[in-house]
N, C-alpha and C positions, 0 to 999 in steps of 0.2 A: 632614326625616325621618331618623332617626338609628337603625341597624339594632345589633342586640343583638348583642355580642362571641360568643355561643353560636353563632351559627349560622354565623361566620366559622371558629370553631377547628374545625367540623363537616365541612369538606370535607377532601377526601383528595388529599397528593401525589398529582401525572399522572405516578407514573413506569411506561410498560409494559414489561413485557419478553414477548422473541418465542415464543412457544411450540415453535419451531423450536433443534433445537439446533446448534451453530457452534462452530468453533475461530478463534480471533482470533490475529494479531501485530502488531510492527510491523517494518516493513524504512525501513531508510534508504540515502541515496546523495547525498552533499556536501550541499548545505542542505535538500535533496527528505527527503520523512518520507511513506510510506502505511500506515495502518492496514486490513488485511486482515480478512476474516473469511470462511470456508467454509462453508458451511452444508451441513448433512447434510440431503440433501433425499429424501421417501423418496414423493412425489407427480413430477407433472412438471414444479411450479413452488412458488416462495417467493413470499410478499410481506412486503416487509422496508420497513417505512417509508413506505405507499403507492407502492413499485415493486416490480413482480412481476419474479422473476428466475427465467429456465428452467431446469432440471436441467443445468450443462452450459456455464451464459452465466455473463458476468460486466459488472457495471457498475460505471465509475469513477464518483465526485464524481456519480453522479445519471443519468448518460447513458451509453448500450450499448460495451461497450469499442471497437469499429470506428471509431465516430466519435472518441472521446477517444486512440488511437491506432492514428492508419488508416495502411495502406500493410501490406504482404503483410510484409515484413523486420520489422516492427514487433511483428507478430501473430504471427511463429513464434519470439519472443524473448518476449513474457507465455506461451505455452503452451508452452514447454520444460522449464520446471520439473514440468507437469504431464505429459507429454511424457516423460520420465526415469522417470517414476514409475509411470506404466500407471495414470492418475487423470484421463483426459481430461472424459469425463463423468459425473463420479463428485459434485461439488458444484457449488451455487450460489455465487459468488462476487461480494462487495462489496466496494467500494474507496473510503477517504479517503482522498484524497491532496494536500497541499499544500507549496508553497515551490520553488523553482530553477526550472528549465525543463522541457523534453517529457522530453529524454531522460534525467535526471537521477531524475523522477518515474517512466518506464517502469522503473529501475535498483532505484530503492525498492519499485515494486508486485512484481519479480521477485524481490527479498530476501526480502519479506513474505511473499511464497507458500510460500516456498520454504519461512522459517519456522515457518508455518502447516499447512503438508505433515509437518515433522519432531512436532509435536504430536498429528499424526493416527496414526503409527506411527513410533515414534522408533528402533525396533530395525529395522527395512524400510528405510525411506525416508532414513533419516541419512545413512550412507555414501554411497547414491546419489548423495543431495542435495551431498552434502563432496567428493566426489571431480569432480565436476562446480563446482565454485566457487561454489557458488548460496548454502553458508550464511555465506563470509565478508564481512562486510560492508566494501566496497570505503573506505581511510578516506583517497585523495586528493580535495582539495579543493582549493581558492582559499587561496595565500597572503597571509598579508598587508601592506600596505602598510608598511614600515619608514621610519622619519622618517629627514630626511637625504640620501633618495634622489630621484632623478627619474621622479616620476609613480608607476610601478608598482611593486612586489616586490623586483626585481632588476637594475631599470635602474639606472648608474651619473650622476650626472652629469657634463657635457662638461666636460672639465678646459682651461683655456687653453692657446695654444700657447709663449707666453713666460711 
């Protein structure tokens, strides 16, 4: 059974978009990259992708920010940028974030907001954001291995004694 070309070119890209609107960025921190987005929430929750997000909450890569990073030190370091800004419960926040380690990725979600903060009011929230370090983006990293040496970056190798 052999179905007719017409009714294949008949369907329509799935692409949705949110009825919700949002300011996006992206913040980086050594190989860590998260893509941000705020959502101007004007109920008491979003639903962004099949996960609902409270006025207020934010989730990483899918899961409640607490669990993706727990610990009190952790959580007054993603909401200082909001924190600066007198934006505490003012959006929904989503987060893609991949590449390096925890705290590398905590480094990138903080850039990102912060980014995403200066989008929402660039003449308010800039300076704030600038003078607090939140919009430069931090650019040490991992050197690299130079040939010639031993093992790592800067090691020399052991020279003989005669």
């Amino acid at each position: 059974m052999v179905k007719d070309k017409s009714e294949a070119s008949e369907k329509e890209p799935k692409t949705e978009t949110p009825a919700v609107s949002y300011y996006e960025a992206v913040g980086r921190r050594k190989t860590s990259s998260a893509r941000v987005r705020l959502y101007v929430v004007n109920d008491e929750s979003v639903t962004v992708s099949g996960v609902t997000v409270s006025k207020g909450g934010m989730i990483v890569n899918g899961r409640p920010v607490e669990n993706y990073f727990p610990g009190e030190v952790l959580k007054k370091m993603y909401q200082e940028p909001f924190r600066t800004t007198n934006t505490m419960a003012r959006f929904a926040v989503t987060v893609k974030t991949a590449g390096g380690g925890l705290y590398g990725q905590l480094s990138a979600v903080i850039h990102g907001i912060s980014r995403a903060l200066e989008k929402v009011d660039k003449e308010k929230f800039r300076p704030i954001l600038k003078k607090r370090g939140f919009m430069k983006r931090d650019p040490r990293a991992k050197q690299r291995r130079k040939a010639g040496y031993a093992g790592k970056s800067r090691a020399r190798k052991q020279s003989p004694k005669r």
